[in-house]
C-alpha positions as CSV (number, residue, x, y, z in Angstrom):
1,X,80.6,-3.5,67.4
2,X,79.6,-1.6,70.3
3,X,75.6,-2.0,69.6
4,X,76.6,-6.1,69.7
5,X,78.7,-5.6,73.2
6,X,75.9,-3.7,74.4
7,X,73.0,-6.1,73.6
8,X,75.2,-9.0,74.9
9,X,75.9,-6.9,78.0
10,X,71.9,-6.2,78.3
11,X,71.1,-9.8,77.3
12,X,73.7,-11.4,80.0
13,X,72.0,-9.0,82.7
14,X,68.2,-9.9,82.1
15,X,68.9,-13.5,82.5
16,X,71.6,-13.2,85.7
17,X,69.9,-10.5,87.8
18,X,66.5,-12.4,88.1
19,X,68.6,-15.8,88.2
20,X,70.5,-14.0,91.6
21,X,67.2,-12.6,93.1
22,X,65.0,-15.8,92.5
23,X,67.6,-18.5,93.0
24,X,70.7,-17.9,94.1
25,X,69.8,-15.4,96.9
26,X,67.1,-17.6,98.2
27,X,69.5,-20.6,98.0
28,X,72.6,-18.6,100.2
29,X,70.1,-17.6,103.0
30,X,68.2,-20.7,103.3
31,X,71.3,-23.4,103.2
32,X,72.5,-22.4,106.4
33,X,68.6,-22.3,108.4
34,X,68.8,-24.0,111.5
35,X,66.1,-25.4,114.2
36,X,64.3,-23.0,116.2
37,X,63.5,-23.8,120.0
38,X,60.9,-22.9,121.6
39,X,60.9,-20.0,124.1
40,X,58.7,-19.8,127.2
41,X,58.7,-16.4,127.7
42,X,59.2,-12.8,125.7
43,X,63.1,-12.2,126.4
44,X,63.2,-9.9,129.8
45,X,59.7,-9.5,130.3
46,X,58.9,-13.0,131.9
47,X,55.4,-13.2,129.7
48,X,54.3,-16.6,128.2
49,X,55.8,-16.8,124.6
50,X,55.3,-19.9,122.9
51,X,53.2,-22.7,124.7
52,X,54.4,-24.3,127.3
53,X,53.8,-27.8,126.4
54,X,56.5,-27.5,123.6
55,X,59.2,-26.7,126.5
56,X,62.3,-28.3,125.2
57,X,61.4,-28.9,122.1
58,X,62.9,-27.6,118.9
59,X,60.7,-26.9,115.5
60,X,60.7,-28.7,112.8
61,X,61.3,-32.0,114.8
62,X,64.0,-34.3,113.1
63,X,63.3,-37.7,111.4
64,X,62.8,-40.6,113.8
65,X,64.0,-44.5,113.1
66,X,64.2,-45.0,109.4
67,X,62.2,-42.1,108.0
68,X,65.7,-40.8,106.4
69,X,66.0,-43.7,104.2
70,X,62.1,-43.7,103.5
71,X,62.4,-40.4,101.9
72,X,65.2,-41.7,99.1
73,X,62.7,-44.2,98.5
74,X,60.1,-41.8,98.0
75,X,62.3,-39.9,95.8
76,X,63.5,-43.4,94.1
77,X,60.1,-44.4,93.6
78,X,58.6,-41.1,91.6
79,X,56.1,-40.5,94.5
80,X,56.0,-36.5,93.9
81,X,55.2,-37.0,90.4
82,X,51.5,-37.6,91.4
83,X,51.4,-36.2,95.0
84,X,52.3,-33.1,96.7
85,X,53.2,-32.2,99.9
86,X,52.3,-28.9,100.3
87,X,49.1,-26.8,102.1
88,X,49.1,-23.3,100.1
89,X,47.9,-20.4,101.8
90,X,44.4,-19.3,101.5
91,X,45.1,-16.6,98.9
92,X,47.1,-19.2,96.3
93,X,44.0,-22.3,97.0
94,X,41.2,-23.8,98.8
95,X,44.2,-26.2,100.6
96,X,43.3,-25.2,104.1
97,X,39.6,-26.0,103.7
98,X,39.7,-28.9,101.1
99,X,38.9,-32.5,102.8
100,X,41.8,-34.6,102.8
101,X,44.1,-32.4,101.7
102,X,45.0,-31.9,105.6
103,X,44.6,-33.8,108.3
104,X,42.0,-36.7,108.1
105,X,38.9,-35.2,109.0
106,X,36.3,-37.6,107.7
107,X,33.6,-38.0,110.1
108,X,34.7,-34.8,111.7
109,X,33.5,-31.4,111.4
110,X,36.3,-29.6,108.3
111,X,38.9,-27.8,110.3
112,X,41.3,-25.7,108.4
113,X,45.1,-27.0,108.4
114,X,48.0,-24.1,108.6
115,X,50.2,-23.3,105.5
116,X,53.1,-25.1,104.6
117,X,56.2,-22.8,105.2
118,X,59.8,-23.7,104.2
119,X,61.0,-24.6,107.7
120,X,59.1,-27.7,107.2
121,X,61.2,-29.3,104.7
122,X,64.7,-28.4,106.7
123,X,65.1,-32.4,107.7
124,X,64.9,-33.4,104.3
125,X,67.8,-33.6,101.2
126,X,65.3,-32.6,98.7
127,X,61.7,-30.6,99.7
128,X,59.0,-32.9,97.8
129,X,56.6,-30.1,96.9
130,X,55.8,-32.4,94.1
131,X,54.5,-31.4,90.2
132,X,51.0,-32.2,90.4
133,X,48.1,-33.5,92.2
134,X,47.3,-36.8,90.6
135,X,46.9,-38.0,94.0
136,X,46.1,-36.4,97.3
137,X,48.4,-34.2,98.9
138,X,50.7,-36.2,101.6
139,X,51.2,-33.1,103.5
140,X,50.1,-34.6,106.5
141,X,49.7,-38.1,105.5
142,X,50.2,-39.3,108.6
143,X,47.1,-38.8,110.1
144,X,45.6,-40.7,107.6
145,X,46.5,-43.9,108.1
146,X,46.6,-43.8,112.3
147,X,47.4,-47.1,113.5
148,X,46.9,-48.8,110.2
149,X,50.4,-49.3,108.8
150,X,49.0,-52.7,107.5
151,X,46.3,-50.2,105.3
152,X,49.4,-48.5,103.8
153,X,51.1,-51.5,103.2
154,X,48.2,-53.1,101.4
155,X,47.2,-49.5,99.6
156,X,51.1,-50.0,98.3
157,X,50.4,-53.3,97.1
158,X,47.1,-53.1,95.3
159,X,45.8,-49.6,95.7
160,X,42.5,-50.3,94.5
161,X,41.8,-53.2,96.9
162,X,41.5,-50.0,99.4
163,X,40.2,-47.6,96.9
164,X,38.2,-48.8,93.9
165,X,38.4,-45.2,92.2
166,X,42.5,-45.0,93.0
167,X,44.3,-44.3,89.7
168,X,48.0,-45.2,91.7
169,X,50.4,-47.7,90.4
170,X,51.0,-50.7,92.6
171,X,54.4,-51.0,94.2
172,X,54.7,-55.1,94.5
173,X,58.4,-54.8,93.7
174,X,58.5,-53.6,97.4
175,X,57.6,-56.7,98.7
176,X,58.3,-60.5,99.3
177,X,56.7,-63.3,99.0
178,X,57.7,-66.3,100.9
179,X,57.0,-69.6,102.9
180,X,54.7,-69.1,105.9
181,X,56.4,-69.7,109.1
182,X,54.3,-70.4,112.7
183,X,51.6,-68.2,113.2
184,X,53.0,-66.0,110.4
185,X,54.1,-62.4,110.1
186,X,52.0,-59.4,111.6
187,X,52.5,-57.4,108.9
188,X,51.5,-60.2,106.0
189,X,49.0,-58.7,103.5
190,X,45.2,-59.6,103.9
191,X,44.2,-59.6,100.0
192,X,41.1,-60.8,98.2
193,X,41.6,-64.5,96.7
194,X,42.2,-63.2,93.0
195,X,45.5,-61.7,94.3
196,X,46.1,-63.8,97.1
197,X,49.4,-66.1,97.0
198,X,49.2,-69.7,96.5
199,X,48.4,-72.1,99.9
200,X,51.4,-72.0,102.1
201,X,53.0,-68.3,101.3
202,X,52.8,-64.6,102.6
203,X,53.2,-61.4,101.1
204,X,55.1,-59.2,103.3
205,X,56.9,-56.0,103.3
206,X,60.7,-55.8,102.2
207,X,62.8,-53.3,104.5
208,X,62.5,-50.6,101.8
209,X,58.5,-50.6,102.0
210,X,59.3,-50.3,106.1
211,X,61.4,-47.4,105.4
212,X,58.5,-46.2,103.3
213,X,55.4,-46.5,106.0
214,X,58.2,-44.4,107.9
215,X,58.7,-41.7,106.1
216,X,54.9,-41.2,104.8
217,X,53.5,-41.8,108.2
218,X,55.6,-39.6,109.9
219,X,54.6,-36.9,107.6
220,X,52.8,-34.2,109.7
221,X,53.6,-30.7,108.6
222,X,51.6,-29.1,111.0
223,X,53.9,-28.5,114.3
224,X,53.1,-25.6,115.7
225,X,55.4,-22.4,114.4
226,X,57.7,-20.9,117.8
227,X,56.9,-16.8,117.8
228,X,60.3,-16.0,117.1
229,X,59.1,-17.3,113.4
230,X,55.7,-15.8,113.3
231,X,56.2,-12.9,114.3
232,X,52.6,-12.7,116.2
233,X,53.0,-11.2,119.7
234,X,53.5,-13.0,123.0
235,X,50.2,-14.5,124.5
236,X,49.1,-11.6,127.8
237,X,49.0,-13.2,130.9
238,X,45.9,-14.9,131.9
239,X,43.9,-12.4,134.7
């Protein structure tokens, strides 16, 4: 009897000490993390801290406009089945280094992007690290598509009109088609004649794909980090 109680006893332990350490523990101390402002100078000492042209400012920036909605639609839509939205550190991947998996760099001379770190997701319900990369990582989508919230609308509706190779699934439940009115809406979709409505009607995006554009766009995890979370010491004075 005692052997039994002993081996339930050892059993129970294995599984709830690791279960406190990997997930409760981390859970407690990161439920309550807050915004970090920036600091222009090292406490007492009146030398620079963090750069001066984030005076004000607090890290991670908080969602603009609809971008709150656009991320249950993300989540809705099983986006982070297929993409990530994560840059791992240069000892866990090539993601600092690999083209498009940062910033937009085509054209440009590869510059490495910095590391995801948790602070990043603190705006968000749910942090879409994602599964798998079926698609490109998102971590800083917004670059991507600069200016061209029509491209992302169209990639949305027929991703291989964009990209012939793209293995996505087209999300035309997002979107409406109606009667043309006037000139027409801005935001109408230009698409090749085999997908094209009939004489007379647009394709435009519903309020959901808006929220949408939002929330991807506005993805840019790379914000500079304040010192106070880095650790690194304060910049000297310039001679």
């Amino acid at each position: 009897m005692n052997s039994l109680k002993h081996f339930v006893l050892t059993l129970g332990a294995c599984f709830a000490v690791p279960t406190y350490f990997m997930v409760a523990a981390p859970y407690a101390a990161e439920r309550n993390r807050q915004t970090v402002a920036y600091v222009m100078e090292e406490p007492g000492s009146g030398k620079p801290f963090d750069d001066g042209a984030f005076k004000g400012l607090s890290y991670p920036s908080a969602f603009a406009g609809d971008r709150k909605r656009g991320e249950q639609i993300y989540s809705r839509e099983g986006c982070a089945q297929c993409h990530t939205q994560v840059i791992r550190p240069d000892y866990a991947g090539i993601d600092q280094f690999k083209k498009t998996w940062g910033k937009d760099q085509e054209g440009k001379s590869i510059v490495p992007t910095r590391q995801t770190v948790m602070w990043d997701y603190l705006h968000e319900n749910f942090g879409m690290i994602g599964q798998r990369r079926i698609g490109p990582d998102l971590a800083n989508a917004g670059y991507r598509f600069t200016g061209k919230v029509n491209d992302f609308y169209l990639y949305l509706y027929a991703p291989r009109v964009r990209k012939a190779w793209s293995n996505s699934p087209a999300f035309q439940h997002l979107f409406i088609t109606r009667p043309v009115e006037g000139q027409g809406s801005a935001n109408a979709l230009k698409l090749p004649a085999n997908l094209a409505p009939a004489e007379g009607l647009e394709i435009v995006p519903s309020s959901e794909a808006i929220a949408l554009a939002d929330y991807v766009l506005g993805l840019k995890r790379d914000q500079a980090l304040p010192v106070s979370i880095t650790g690194a010491k304060p910049k000297s004075e310039s001679k």
